[in-house]
N, C-alpha and C positions, 0 to 999 in steps of 0.2 A: 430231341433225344430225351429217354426216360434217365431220371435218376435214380437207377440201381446198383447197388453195391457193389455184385458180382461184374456187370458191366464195368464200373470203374477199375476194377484192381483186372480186371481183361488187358483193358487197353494202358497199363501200367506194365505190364507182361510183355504186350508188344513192345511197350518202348525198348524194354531192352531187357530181354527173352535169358540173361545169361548173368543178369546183376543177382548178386546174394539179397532172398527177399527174408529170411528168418537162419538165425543163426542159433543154434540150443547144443551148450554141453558137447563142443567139436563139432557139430555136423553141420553144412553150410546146404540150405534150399534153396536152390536159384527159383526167380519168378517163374520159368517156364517148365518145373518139376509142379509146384506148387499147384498153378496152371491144371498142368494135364491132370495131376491127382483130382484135385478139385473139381474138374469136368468129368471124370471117368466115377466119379464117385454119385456124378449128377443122375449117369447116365446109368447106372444101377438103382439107384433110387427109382426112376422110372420105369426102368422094364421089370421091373418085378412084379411083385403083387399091384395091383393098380393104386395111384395114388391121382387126387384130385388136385390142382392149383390150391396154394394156400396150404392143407394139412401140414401138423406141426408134426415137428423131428426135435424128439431130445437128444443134448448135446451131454452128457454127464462125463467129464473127462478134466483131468486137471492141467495147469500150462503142458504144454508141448505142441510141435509143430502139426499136427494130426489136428488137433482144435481149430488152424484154420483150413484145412482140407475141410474138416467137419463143415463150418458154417460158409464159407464159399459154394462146398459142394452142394448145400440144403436149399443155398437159395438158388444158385443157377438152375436146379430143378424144379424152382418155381414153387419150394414148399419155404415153409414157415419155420427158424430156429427158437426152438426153446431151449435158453442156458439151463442146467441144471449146478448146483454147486456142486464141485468135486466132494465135499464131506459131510453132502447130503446122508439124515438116517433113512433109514425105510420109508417110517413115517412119512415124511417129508418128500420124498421122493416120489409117494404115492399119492400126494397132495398133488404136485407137479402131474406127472402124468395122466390123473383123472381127471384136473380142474381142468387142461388144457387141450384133453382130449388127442393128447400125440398116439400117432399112427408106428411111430416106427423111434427107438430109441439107440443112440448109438452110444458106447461106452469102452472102457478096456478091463483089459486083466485084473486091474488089482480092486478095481469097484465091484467086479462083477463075483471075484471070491471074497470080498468082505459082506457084498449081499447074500453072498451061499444062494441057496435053495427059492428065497422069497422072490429073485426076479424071473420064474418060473411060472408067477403068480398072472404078471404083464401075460406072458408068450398065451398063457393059457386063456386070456381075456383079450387077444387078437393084436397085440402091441407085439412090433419086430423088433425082437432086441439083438440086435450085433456087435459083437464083442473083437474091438479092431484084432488087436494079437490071434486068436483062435477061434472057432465054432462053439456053438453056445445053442443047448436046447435044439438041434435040429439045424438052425441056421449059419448062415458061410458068417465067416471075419468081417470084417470091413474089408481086412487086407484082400482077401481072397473076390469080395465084392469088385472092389477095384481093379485087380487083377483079369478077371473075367468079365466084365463089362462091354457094352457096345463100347467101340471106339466113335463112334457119332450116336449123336441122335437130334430129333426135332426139338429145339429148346421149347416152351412154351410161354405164352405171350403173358407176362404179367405186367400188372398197374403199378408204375412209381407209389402209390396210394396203399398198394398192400402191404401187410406187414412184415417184417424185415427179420426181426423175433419179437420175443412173448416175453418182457421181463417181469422177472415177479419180485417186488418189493421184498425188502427186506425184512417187513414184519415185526416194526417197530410198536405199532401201535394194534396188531390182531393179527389175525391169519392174512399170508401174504396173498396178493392177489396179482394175476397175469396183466403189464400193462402194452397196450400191443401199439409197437412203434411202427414205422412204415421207411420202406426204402427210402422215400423220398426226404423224409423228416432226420434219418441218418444221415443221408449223403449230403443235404445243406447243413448240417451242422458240421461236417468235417471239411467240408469248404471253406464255411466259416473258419475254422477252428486255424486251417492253415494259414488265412490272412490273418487271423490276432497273434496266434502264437510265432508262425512264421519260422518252424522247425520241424517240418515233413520234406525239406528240397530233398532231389534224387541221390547228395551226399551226405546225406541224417543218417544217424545210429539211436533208435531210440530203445531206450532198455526199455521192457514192460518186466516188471516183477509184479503186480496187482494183477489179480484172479479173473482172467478174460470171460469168467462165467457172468461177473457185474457189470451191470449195466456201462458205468463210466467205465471201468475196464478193458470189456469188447470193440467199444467207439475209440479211445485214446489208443488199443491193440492195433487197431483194424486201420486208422488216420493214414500212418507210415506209408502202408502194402499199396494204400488209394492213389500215393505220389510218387512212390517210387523209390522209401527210402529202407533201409534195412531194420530190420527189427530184433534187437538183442534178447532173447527171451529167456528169461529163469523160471524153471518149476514151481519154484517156491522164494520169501521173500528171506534171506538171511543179511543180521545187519552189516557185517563186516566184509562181506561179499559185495554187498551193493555200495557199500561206501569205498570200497576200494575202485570199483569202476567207472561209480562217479567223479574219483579223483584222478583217475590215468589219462581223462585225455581220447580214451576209444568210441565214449558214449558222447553224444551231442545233447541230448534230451532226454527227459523220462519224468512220467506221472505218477505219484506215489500221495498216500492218504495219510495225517499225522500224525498215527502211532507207529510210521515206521521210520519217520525225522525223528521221534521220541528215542525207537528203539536204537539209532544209529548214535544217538548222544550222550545216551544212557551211562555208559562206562566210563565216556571221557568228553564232556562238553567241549567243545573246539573254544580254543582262545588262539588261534591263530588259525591261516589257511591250511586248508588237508589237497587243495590241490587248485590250479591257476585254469583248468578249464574252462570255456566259455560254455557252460551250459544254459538250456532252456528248462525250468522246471519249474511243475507242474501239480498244484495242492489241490487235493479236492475230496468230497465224501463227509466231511467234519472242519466245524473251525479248527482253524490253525493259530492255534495260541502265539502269543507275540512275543513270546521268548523263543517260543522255536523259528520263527523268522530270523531276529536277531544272531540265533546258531546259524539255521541255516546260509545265512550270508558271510558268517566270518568262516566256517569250514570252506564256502567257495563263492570267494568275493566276484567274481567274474561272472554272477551265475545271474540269468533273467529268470526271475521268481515271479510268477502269475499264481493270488490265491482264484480260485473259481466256486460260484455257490452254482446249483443246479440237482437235479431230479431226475428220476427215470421217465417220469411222464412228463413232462417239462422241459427235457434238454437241458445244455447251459443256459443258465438266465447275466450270469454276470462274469463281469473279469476286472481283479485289483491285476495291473499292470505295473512292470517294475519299476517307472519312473515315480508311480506310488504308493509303493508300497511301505515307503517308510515313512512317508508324511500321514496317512491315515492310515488310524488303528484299529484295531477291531474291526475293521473293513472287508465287506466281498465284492469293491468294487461299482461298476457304473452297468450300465444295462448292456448286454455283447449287439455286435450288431443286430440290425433289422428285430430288434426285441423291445418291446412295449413292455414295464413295470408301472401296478398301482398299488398302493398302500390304501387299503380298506378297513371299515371297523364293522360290527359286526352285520350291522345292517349294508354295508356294502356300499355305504357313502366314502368317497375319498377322507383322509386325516392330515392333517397340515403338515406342514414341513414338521422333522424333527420329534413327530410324535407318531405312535407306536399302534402298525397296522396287518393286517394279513397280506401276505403278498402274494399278487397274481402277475402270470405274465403271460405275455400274448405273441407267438415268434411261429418261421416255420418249421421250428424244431418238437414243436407238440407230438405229445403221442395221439391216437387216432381213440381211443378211451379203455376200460377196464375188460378182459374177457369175460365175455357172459354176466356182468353186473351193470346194466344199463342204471338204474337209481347211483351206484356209488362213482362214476362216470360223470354225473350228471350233479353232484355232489363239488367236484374238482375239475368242471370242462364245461365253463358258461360263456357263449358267443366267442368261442375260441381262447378265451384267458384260462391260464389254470392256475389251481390253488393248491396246495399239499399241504396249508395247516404251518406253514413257519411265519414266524413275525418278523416284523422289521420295523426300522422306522431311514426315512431318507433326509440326506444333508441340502442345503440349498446348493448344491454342485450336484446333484443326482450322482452320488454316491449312497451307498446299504448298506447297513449293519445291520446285520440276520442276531435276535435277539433271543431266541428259542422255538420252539412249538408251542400252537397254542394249549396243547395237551399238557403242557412245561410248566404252564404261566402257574407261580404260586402268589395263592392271594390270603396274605395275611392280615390281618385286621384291616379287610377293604383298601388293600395297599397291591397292587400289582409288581412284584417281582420278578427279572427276567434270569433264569441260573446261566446263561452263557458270564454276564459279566463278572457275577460270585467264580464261577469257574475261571475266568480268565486270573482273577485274584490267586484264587487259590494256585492254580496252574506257574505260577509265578516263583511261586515259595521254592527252594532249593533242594526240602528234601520232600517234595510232591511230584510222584512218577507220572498219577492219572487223579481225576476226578470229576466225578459227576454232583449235578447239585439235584433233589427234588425235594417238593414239598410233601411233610407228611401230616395226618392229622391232629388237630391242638386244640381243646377243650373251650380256650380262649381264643386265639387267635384265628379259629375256622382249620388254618394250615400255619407251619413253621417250616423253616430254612433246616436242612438235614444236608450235609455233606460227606459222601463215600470218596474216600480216598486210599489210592495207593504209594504207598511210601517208597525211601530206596531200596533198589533191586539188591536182593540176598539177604536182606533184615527182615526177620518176623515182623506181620502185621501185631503194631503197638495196640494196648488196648485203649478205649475209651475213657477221658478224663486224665489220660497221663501228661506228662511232658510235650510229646508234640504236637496234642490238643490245644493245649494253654498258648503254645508258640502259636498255631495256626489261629487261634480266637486269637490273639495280640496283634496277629499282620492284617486281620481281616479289618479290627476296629481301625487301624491306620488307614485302611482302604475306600472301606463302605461307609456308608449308612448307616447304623445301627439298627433299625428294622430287616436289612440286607446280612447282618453278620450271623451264621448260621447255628442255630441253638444246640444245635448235638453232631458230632461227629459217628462216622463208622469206618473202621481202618480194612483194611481188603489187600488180599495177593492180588487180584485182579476186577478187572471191571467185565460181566460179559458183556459181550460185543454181538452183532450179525456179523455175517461175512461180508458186507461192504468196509467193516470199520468202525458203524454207530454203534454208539452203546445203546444196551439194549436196557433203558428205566424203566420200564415196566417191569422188569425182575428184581429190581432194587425195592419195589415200595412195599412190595408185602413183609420183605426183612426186615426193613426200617419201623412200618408200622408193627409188626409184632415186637420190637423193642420196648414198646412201650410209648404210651404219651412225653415231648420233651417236658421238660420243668416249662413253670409259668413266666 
């Protein structure tokens, strides 16, 4: 038996054709709606205009249940999902469908009138754009697609080996690029995923509130529907909404990234239980600072807290497990199964215990390489290990602690710096919402310690050199190092982010740098 996606949440449907498989906003999809849509959707795809095995189909649409008709329906047709972010601009959008070379785009209503006029642009340059609610340009709905569709057709034979979607980086480091996963490398990792986590059984409720567009999104989205368990899905993440159902008892599980533990503690940190459920939850996308563990656990003592490190082109590489989660700090854990980690330096030699290397891993959860970039592929995908540029260094228990990027590393007077631990510091502080650390340029020292921080919610951004500068240098020298205590501050409403979660430091350096050189 091949390992494809659409095959598995198939024969989750037989099991039991009448179980609630997505629940949104009142409306209950049993598996065998979900099913038919999903088939009928397939079977449109293919009688229309000819499409070949493989060709990519954007998926541009925000949560809701149609997102998985969408990518169910794409692959049983044997073509290729490409996520697009729901608040994708033009720009961006046009990066997406040119790089990737999609054949046919699916979308709704409210994307397709915030684009106006420009996604006329696609129709005109041979790209099918379907607009689920109504007709667009010439062509039927989705709705209308599905409607009128063969009610059979020949499915067509595809490879576990092909690609499953196209996810494209988030673009942290340059223009995002397509990395193309394969059915097969999906579906062992959600295998996996349910003997570590062990909260997909056919009586799971797992909430997904994180953007099914993202890579870790779509696989933690998609896990549930492959076992057979329900899936609570929100539009969008709102904190008092999701803390309330993670406190009632309805949800068993849910994956969420840690600026929405931030935003849920924001107004009122838990000093006591908010609720006795036995949940499974699920960190992932960014460190999870070690105070928000600490909350997380007293809001819901009963709760099995797994942090996870991992990549789009990598899969999950690790899992801190609740037994340890509070004995080790700043930890992402030990390698998940069947997964190989090495810590290399730059020449690509191993580095000894406890000392500080690039990490590659080697698992059957790999992506298959970059779209159309065979050198940057070949960059991050040697003899099956892959590398994405984060550092680590490992314990004599083969536990990691992910220490930055090497694009991160600031190196001050010949001194290598890592900003996760400065962040975890600062992260610490009481009246510190967010913070990013990078290095900027320093006449003496090559680079220096600069820290962007966000304060508490509803107080103007402080300026530079005041009161909670001097408090935040005072907690730092208690902390650090003094080469590590960060020479100048910059106060911020916000930090931007990608739509995964990461903060996006490349937009912080040119600010920072034009401030000015720090003092000597």
């Amino acid at each position: 038996m091949s390992f494809l996606v659409h095959t598995a949440f198939a024969a989750a449907a037989r099991r039991r054709p009448g179980k609630t498989a997505v629940r949104y906003q009142g409306r209950e999809i049993s598996y065998a709606e979900l099913e038919y849509d999903a088939g009928r959707l397939a079977a449109a795809l293919r009688s229309g205009q000819p499409l070949s095995v493989g060709d990519r189909v954007g998926v541009f649409l925000p949560n809701r249940p149609e997102y998985y008709v969408a990518v169910l329906g794409v692959a049983r047709a044997g073509l290729t999902v490409v996520p697009v972010p729901a608040s994708a601009t033009m720009r961006e959008l046009t990066h997406f469908v040119q790089d990737s070379g999609m054949s046919v785009l699916l979308t709704d209503t409210t994307a397709a009138e915030r684009m106006g006029g420009d996604l006329d642009a696609f129709v005109s340059a041979g790209v099918r754009v379907h607009v689920w609610e109504r007709d667009f340009a010439g062509l039927p709905s989705v709705t209308r697609l599905i409607e009128q569709s063969p009610r059979t057709f020949t499915e067509s034979s595809v490879d576990e080996w092909m690609p499953f979607f196209v996810g494209y980086t988030s673009g942290t480091t340059g223009r995002p690029k397509g990395a193309m996963v394969s059915h097969r490398a999906r579906m062992t990792l959600m295998l996996m995923m349910g003997q570590e986590y062990g909260c997909y059984a056919s009586d799971d409720v797992t909430l997904v509130t994180t953007p099914l567009y993202h890579g870790a999104g779509l696989t933690r989205g998609l896990a549930p529907l492959v076992f057979g368990a329900t899936v609570e899905l929100l539009p969008r993440f709102e904190a008092d909404r999701v803390a309330g159902m993670l406190s009632s008892g309805r949800v068993t599980g849910t994956f969420m990234v840690p600026t929405m533990f931030a935003a849920m503690f924001e107004a009122a940190p838990p000093t006591e239980p908010w609720g006795e459920a036995a949940l499974t939850i699920l960190s992932n996308a960014s460190a999870l600072p070690e105070h928000l563990k600490e909350q997380i656990l007293i809001a819901w003592p009963r709760a099995r807290l797994f942090e996870i490190y991992g990549s789009t082109e990598a899969g999950t590489v690790t899992s801190l497990r609740p037994v340890d989660i509070c004995s080790k700090q700043r930890c992402v854990g030990q390698a998940l199964a069947a997964t190989e980690i090495e810590l290399r330096d730059p020449d690509g030699a191993p580095v000894p215990v406890g000392e500080v290397g690039a990490l590659w891993s080697r698992s059957p959860f790999a992506f298959n390489g970059y779209l159309g970039l065979p050198e940057a592929t070949d960059r991050v995908l040697i003899d099956g290990f892959v590398g994405v540029g984060d550092l680590a260094r490992m314990d004599d228990e083969g536990f990691v602690y992910i220490v930055g990027r090497d694009n991160d590393v600031i190196n001050s007077g010949g001194v290598n710096i890592y900003p996760r631990e400065i962040e975890e510091v600062l992260a610490a502080h009481p009246l510190v919402r967010e913070v990013a650390v990078i290095g900027v340029p320093h006449e003496r020292w090559g680079e220096a310690v600069h820290a962007v921080v966000v304060g508490p919610p509803g107080n103007e951004a402080p300026d530079s050199g005041g009161e909670l500068e001097q408090e935040l240098i005072a907690h730092c020298r208690r902390e650090l190092a003094r080469q590590k205590v960060p020479r100048t501050f910059e106060f911020r409403d916000r930090l931007p982010r990608t739509g995964s979660g990461k903060v996006r430091k490349r937009d912080l350096v040119k600010p920072a740098t034009d401030q000015g050189a720090p003092p000597p």
